[in-house]
C-alpha positions in Angstrom: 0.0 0.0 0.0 3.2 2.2 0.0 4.5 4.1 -2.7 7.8 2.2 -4.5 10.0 5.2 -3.8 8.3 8.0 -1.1 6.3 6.6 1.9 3.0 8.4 2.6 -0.5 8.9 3.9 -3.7 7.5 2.4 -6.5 9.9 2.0 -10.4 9.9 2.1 -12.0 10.8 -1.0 -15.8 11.5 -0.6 -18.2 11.5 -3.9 -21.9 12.8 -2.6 -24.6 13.6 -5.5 -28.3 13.2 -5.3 -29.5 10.1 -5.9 -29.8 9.2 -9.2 -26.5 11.3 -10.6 -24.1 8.5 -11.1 -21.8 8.8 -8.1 -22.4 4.4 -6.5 -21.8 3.9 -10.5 -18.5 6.0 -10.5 -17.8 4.6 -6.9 -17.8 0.8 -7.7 -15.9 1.6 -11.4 -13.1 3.6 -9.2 -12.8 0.6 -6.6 -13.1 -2.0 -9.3 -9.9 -0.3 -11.1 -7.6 1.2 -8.3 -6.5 -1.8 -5.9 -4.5 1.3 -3.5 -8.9 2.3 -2.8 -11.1 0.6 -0.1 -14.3 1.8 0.7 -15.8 2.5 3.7 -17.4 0.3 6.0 -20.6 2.0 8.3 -21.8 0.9 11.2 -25.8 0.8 11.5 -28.4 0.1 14.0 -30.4 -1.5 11.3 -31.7 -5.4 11.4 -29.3 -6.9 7.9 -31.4 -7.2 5.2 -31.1 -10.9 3.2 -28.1 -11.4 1.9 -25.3 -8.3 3.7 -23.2 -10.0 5.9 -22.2 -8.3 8.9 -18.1 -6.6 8.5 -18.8 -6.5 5.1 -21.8 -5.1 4.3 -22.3 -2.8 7.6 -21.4 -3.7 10.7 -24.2 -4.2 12.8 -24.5 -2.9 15.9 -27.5 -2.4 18.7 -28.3 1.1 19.7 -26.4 0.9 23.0 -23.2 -0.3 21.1 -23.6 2.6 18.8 -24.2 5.4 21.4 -21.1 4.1 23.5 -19.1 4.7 20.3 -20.2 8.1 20.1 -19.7 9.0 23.6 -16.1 7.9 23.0 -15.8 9.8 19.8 -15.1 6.4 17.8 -17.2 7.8 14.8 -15.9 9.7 12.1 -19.2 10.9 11.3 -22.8 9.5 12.3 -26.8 10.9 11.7 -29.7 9.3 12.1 -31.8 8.5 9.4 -35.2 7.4 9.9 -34.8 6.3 13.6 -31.9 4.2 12.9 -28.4 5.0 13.2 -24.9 5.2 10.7 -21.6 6.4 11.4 -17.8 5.7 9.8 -15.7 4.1 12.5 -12.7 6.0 13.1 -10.2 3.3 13.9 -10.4 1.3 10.2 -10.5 4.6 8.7 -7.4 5.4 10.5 -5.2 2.2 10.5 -5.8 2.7 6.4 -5.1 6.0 5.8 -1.7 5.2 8.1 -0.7 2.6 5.8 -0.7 4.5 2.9 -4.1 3.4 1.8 -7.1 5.2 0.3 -10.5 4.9 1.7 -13.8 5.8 -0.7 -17.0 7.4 1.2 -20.3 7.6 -0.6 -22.2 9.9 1.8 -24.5 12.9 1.5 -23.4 16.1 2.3 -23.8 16.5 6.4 -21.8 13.4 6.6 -19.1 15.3 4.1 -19.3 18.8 7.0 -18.9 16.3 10.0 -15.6 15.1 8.2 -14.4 18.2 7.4 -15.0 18.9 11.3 -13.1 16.1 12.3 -10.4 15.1 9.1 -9.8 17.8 7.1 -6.0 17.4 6.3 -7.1 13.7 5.0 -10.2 14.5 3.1 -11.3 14.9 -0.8 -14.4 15.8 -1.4 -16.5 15.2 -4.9 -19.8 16.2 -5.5 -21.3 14.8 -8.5 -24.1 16.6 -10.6 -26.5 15.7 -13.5 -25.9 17.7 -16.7 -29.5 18.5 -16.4 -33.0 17.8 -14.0 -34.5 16.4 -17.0 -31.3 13.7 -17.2 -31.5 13.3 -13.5 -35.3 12.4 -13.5 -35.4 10.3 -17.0 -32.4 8.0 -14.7 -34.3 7.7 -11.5 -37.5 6.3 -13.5 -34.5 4.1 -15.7 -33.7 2.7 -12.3 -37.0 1.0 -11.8 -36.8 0.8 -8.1 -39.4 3.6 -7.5 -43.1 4.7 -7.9 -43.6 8.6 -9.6 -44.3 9.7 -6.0 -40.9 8.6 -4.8 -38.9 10.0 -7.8 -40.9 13.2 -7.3 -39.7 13.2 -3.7 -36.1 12.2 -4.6 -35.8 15.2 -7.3 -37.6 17.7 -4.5 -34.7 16.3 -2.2 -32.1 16.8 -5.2 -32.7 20.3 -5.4 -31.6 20.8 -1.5 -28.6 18.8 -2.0 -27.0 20.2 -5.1 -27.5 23.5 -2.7 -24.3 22.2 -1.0 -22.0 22.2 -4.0 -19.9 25.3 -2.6 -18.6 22.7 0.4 -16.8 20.5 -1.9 -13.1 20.6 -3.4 -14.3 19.3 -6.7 -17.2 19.3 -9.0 -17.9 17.1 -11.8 -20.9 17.0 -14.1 -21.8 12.9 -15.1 -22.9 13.4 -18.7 -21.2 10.6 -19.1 -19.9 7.5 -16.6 -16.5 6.9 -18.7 -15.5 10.6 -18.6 -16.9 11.2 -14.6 -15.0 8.0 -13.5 -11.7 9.2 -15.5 -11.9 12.8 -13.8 -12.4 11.7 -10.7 -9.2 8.6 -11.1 -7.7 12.0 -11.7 -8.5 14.0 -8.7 -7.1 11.3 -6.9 -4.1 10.7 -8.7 -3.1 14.6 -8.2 -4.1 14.3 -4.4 -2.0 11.3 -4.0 1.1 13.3 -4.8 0.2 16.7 -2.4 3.4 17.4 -0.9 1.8 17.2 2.7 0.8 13.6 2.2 4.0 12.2 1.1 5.5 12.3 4.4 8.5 10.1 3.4 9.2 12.9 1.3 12.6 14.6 3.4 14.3 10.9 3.7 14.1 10.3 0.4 15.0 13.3 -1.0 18.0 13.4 1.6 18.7 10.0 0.4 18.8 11.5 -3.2 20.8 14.3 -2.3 23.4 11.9 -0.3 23.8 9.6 -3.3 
């Protein structure tokens, strides 16, 4: 997980968007192609649906479990939603990002401000927008998953959202999933090599210089 040459420290890149704008697609794309990029694991309060396994889908915890956690500031960031409760551990994050490894959030934008609160140095943030409503509601009805009232709801919701783009680093607009995923791979290429996070930067450039 270490760079060949200059040891340094993994960051977290965050991609938010409403839902419906491409940013799971570009998510599993980026993980599928960059083996240096793990993606976050939550923790929930919710009962496993069939099928997620518990360390690798969440992990699954019961409501005291969770608010011990936060008392002792294990979480990263956490919200409730719906009367059940997510949050990032901190300490995965962590050991990661101390290794020289690269952890993927897909989280809305509140989660995004709480990590900014607690992470800054470490994080990237993405937000990801439609090239246009109309796109963004002809892909939620694509999807199947949803009845008119829901997609109504979702592009009502979309509107708040995209409201946040001023909190992020980096904007890109999905016209289309190629392009997104290769200007995002981008982004993270150029953070990779900040100055800050190459922190075996001074050995090996007085191991250069000593040569």
């Amino acid at each position: 997980m270490q760079d060949a040459f200059v040891q340094r420290r993994g960051l977290m890149l965050v991609l938010s968007s409403p839902s419906g704008a491409g940013k799971t697609t570009i998510s599993r794309e980026l993980l599928g192609r960059d083996g240096n990029l793990a993606l976050s694991i939550s923790a929930t309060t919710r009962a496993p649906r069939p099928g997620e396994q518990d360390g690798v889908h969440y992990h699954f915890l019961d409501e005291g479990e969770f608010r011990h956690m936060v008392a002792d500031g294990d979480f990263l960031e956490h919200a409730e939603v719906f009367g059940k409760f997510y949050g990032t551990p901190r300490r995965p994050v962590e050991r990661t990002l101390e290794a020289g490894g690269d952890v993927l959030f897909d989280i809305d934008w509140q989660g995004t401000r709480q990590l900014r609160d607690t992470a800054r140095a470490d994080l990237v943030s993405v937000f990801v927008l439609p090239p246009s409503m109309d796109a963004l509601a002809e892909r939620l009805r694509q999807r199947g998953q949803d009845s008119e009232a829901v997609v109504q709801d979702r592009m009502a919701k979309a509107t708040d959202e995209m409201s946040h783009w001023r909190e992020y680093d980096y904007i890109v607009v999905n016209e289309s999933i190629d392009e997104s995923v290769r200007r995002v791979a981008a982004i993270l290429q150029a953070e990779r090599l900040r100055r800050e996070r190459q922190t075996g930067l001074a050995d090996f450039v007085g191991r250069l210089t000593r040569s």
